[in-house]
TORDOMI-612441 format. One record per residue (C-alpha): chain; x, y, z; residue in three letters. Coordinates in nm, 2 decimals, decimal comma. Each point is the difference from the previous one (the first is absolute). Layout:
! residues N
A	X	Y	Z	ALA
...
This chain:
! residues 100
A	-2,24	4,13	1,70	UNK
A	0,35	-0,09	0,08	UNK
A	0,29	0,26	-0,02	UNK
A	0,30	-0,02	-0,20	UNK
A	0,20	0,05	0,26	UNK
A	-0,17	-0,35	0,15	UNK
A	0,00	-0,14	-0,29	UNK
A	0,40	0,01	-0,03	UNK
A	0,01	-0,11	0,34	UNK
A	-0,14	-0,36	-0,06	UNK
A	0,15	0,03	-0,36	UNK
A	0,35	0,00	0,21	UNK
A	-0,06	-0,30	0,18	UNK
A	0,15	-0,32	-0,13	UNK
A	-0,24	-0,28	-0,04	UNK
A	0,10	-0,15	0,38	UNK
A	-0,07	0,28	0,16	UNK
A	-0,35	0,05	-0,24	UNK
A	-0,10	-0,34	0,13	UNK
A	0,13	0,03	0,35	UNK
A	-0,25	0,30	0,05	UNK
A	-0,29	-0,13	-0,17	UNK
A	0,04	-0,33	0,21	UNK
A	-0,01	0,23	0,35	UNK
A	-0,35	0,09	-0,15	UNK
A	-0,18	0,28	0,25	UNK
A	0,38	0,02	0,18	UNK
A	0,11	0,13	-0,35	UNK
A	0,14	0,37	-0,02	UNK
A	-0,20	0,01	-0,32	UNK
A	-0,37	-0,02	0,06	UNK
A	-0,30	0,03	-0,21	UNK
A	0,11	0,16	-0,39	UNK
A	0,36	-0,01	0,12	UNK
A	-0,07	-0,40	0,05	UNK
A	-0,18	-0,04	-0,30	UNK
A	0,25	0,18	-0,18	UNK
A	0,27	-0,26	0,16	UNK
A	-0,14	-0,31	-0,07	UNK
A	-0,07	0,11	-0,36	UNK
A	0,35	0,11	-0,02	UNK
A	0,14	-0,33	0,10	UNK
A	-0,27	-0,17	-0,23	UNK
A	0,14	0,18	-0,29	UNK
A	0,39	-0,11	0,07	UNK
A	-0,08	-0,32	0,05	UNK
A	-0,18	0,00	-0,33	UNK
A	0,30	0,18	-0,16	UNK
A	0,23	-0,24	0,17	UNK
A	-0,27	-0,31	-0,13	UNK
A	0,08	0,20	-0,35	UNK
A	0,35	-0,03	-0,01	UNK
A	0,00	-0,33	0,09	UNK
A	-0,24	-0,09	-0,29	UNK
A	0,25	0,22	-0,28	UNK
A	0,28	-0,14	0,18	UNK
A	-0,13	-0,37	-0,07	UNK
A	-0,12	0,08	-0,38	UNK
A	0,35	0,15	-0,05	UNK
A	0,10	-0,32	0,12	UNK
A	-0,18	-0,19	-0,22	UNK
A	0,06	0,21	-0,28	UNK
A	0,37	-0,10	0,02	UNK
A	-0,05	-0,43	0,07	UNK
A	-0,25	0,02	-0,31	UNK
A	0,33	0,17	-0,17	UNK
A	0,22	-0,19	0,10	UNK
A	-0,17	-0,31	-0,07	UNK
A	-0,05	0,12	-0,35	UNK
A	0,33	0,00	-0,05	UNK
A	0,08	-0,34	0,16	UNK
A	-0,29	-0,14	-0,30	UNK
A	0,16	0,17	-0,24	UNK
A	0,39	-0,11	0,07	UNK
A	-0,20	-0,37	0,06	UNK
A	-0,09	0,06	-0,37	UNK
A	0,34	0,10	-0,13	UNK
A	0,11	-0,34	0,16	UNK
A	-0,25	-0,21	-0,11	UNK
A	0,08	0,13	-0,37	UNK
A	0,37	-0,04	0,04	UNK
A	-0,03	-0,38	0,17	UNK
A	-0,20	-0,04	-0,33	UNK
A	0,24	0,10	-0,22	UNK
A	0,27	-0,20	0,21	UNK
A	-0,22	-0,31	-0,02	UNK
A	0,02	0,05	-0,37	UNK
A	0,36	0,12	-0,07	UNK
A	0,07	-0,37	0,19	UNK
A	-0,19	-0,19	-0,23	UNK
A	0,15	0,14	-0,31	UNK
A	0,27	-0,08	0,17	UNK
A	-0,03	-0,39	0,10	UNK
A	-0,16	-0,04	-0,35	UNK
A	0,36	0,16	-0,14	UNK
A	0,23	-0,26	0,24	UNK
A	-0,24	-0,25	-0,16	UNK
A	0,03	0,05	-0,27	UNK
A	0,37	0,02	-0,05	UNK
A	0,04	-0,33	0,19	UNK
């Protein structure tokens, strides 16, 4: 069983140090529950880190799928106004013509 006081030890370290100790293996300062504890502990922040990464990138993505909404939907406004152009310049040649 590991102490707390152990436990906040290795919980101090940042995750350089975590994986500078557990790379010195048997030369480690932490050996045996204190190691396992160590390599666990940097297991979790690199998941948490890992974590992070993957809201970071949904986030992301969450904001390009926005943003290209948008973008479809001004595309739409202009296609209907270039149609109503197209048509306002019709009425209108078929007016000149029909003057002439």
């Amino acid at each position: 069983m590991l102490s707390d006081e152990a436990k906040k030890e290795i919980d101090a370290l940042s995750k350089d140090d975590l994986r500078l100790e557990i790379s010195k293996k048997n030369r480690s300062r932490f050996q045996g529950d204190k190691y396992a504890y160590a390599q666990t502990r940097l297991a979790t922040l690199d998941l948490q880190e890992q974590e992070e990464h993957r809201l970071q990138s949904i986030s992301q993505k969450h904001e390009e799928l926005s943003i290209a909404r948008e973008a479809n939907q001004l595309s739409h406004r202009a296609n209907n106004l270039s149609k109503i152009a197209i048509g306002i310049s019709i009425i209108a040649a078929l007016i000149a013509l029909w003057r002439h």
